[in-house]
Each structure stands twice: as C-alpha cells, then as structure tokens.
Residue frames relative to the residue before (quaternion, step in Angstrom):
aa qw qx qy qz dx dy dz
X 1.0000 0.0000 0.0000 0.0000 0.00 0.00 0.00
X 0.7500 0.4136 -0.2311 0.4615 3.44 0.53 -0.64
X 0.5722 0.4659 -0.4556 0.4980 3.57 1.13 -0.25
X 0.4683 0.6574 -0.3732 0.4575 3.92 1.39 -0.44
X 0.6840 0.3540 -0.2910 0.5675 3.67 0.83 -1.41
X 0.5815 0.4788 -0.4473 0.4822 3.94 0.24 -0.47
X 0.7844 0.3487 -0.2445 0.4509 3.70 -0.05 -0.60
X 0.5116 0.5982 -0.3714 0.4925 3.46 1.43 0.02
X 0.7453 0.4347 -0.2186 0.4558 3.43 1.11 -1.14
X 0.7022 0.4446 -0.2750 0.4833 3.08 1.07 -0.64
X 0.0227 -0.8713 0.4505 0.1934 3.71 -0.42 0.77
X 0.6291 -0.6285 0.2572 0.3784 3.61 0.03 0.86
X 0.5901 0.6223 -0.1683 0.4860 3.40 1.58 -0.54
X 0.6652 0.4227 -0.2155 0.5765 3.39 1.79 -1.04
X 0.5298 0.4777 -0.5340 0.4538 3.57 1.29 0.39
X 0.7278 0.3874 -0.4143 0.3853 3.80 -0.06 -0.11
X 0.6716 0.4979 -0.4568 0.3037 3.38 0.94 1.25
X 0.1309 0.7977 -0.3156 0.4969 2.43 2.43 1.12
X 0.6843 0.6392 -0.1297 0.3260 2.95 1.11 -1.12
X 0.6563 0.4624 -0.1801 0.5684 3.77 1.19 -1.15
X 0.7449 0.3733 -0.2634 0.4861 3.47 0.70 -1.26
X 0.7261 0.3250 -0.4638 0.3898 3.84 0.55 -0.06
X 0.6019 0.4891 -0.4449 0.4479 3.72 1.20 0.49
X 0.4426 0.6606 -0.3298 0.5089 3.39 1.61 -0.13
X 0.6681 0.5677 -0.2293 0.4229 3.16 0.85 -1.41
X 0.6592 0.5407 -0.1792 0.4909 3.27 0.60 -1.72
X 0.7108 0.4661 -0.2709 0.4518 3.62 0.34 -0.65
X 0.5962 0.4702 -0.3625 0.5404 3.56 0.82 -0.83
X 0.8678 0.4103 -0.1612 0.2293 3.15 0.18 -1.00
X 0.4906 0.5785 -0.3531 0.5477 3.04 1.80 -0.26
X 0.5462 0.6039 -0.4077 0.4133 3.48 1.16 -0.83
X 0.7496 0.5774 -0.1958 0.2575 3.37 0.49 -1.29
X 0.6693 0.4358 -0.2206 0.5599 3.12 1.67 -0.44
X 0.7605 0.1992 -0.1597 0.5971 4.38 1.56 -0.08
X 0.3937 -0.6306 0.6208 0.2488 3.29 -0.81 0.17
X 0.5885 0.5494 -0.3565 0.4741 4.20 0.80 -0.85
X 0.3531 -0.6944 0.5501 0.3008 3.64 -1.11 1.03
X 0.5531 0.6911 -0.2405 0.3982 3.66 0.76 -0.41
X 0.7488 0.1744 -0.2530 0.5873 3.51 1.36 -0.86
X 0.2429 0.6578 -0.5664 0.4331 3.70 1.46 0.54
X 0.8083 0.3504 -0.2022 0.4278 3.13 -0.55 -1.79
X 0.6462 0.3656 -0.3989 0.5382 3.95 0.24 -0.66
X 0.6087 0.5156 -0.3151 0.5142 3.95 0.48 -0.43
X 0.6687 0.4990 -0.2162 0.5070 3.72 0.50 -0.78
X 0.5662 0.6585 -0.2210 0.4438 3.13 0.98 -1.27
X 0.7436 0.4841 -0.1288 0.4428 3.40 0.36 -1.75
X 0.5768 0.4967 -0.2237 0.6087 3.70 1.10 -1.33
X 0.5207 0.5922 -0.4114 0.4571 3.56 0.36 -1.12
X 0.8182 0.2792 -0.1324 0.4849 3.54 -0.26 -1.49
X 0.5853 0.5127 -0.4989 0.3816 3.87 0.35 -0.75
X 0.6014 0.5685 -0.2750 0.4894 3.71 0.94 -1.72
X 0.6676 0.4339 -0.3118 0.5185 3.86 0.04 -0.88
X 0.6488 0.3377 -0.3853 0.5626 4.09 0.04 -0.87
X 0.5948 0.4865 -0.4734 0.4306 3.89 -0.02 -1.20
X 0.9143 0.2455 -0.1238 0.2974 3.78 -0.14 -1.09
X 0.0830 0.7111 -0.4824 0.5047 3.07 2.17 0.57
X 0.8431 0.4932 0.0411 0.2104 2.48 -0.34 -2.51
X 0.5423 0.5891 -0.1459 0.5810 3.31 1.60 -0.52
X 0.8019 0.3653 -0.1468 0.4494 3.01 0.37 -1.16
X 0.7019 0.4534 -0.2878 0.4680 3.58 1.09 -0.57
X 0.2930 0.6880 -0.3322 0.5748 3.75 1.68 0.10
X 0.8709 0.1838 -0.1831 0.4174 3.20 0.18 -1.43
X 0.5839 0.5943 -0.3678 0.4129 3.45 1.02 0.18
X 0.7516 0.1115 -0.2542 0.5983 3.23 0.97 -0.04
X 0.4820 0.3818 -0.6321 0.4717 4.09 0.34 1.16
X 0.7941 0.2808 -0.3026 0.4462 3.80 0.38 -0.71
C-alpha cells in the first residue's frame, strides 16, 4: 500500500525535470571552479554524468527497498 501512495506522488512525468536542473546544476558549478569555456563544458560534462549515475543509482534502490 504505501509503495502505491509513493508512486502516487511521484508522477513519472515530474521525473524528467530532473533532467534540466541537474544539467543546470552541473554547469553552474563547473563554472565556479574555471573561468575557460572549454574546461566548463568538458567539466559539466563529467558532473553531468556523475549526477545522472548517482540518481540512476538512487533511484533504482528505491525501487526495490520500498
């Protein structure tokens, strides 16, 4: 029953807005650490993908504990 109310809140649609804000994210933050557009984007990049596996990796956890 509760894995019913979890999946109730979550709509499957409100995961792909997961999507902009961890490439947002990544970017800001790569900024913050060079000033060169070149080691942004190759920075960003890297974060980009670490952030995606992490919440992969997350997310498939919580699909099979709850």
């Amino acid at each position: 029953m509760e894995r019913l109310i979890l999946f109730g809140l979550l709509d499957f649609q409100q995961i792909w807005l997961a999507i902009p804000l961890a490439l947002a994210f990544s970017v800001v933050y790569a900024a913050t650490r060079s000033e060169e557009p070149r080691f942004i984007a190759a920075r960003a990049v890297k974060i980009a993908g670490w952030l995606f596996f992490f919440l992969v990796l997350v997310g498939v956890v919580l699909h099979f504990v709850v």
